[in-house]
Each structure stands twice: as C-alpha cells, then as structure tokens.
C-alpha angles and dihedrals in degrees: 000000000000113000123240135252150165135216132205114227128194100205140164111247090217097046112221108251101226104050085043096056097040085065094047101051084037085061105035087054093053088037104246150130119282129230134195124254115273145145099228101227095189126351139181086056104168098210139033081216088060087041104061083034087061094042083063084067111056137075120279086198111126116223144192121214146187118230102191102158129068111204139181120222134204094231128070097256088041107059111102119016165136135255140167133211098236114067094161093107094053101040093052085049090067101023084110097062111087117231100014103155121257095216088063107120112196112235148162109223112217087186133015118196131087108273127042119269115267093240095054118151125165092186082059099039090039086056088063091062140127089045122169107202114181122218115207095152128068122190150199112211130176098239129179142147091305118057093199089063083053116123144185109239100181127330113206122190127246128225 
C-alpha cells in the first residue's frame, strides 16, 4: 500500500495562459499527466490532519512575483522550470514551520519527467520572461508519485 501525502501550493486562481499552456503541450508531448501551475510551498506532508495543521501556519498575504530565469534541474519535478531572484517573498511565507529544509529553492515547474521535452526551446521559454505571476491562493493537495492520482484537499484565499 502507498503511503499517503499531501503537498502546500502557492497558485494563481486565473492561471496565466501562457505558463498553463506551456505544461500542458509539454505533457501532452512526453505523454504524461498535467499539473497546474504552483509553486509547492512544503510537500511529503504524512497526514491531511498535519497538513491543514501546517496551513495554520503560514502567511495568508497575496504576492506578485517575477519569475525572470529558466533553469534545468537534475529530479523528476525539477526538470524544467521557473525561478525568480528574489525568494523573499516564499521563504518568509514558511519561515513559521520548524525544520523546513534551507536547500529548498522555490520553483514553477513548467515539466516534470526525467529527461527535457522534445520541443524545448530556451530562446522560446527565455522570451516569456520576465513574467510576474500573482498568488493569491494557497492549497493543500494530496500528492504523491502519480500526478494523475493528485488532488485538491481545500484552497483558501489569500488577502
């Protein structure tokens, strides 16, 4: 039996176009599953119970951030993705939750799998940024190794 947990997203409650449709064509290409577009906050959470406990816990400030690098990463949710210079805004936003890890680097992952999509292009992903994508959502989603098992537990809003 696979064990259970739960994952804390930071999203945009009107998904940008663009990025959205960048995953989706990126998927569809490698055949396989989708995913929104998020910036994971905290993951391999064990509970729902620890997750909402941890939600408690964190900041219900919207943001808007620039994401101006595309980078290439070495894991399977970390292949092809996003980032900004300034983190500020995401590491204040879990600076209450004991243990989180310092070598966390907050992304938004444009492909997840473990090699590059075909189609991939930096001169075509570098023309998208600067991008400034605001979060104004924050959610808790059962997460696991399939993300077509994924699933969205409870969104609040943020102010």
């Amino acid at each position: 039996m696979t064990e259970e947990t739960y994952s804390i997203w930071l999203q945009n409650s009107v998904h940008n176009k663009k990025i959205h449709n960048l995953i989706k064509r990126y998927a569809s290409e490698e055949n396989k599953d989708s995913f929104s577009p998020h910036v994971t906050l905290v993951s391999n959470i064990n509970s729902k119970e620890n997750a909402l406990k941890i939600l408690q816990k964190l900041s219900d400030n919207k943001s808007s951030i620039v994401f101006d690098k595309v980078s290439t990463g070495d894991t399977y949710f970390q292949k092809l993705y996003l980032e900004s210079s300034d983190n500020t805004y995401f590491f204040n936003y879990v600076s209450k939750i004991e243990g989180w890890p310092s070598l966390w680097v907050p992304h938004l992952s444009l492909c997840y799998g473990d090699e590059l999509p075909k189609s991939f292009d930096l001169g075509e992903l570098n023309k998208l940024i600067p991008i400034t994508l605001t979060f104004d959502t924050i959610t808790v989603y059962k997460t696991g190794p399939k993300v077509s098992e994924w699933k969205e537990i409870t969104t609040l809003l943020l102010d």
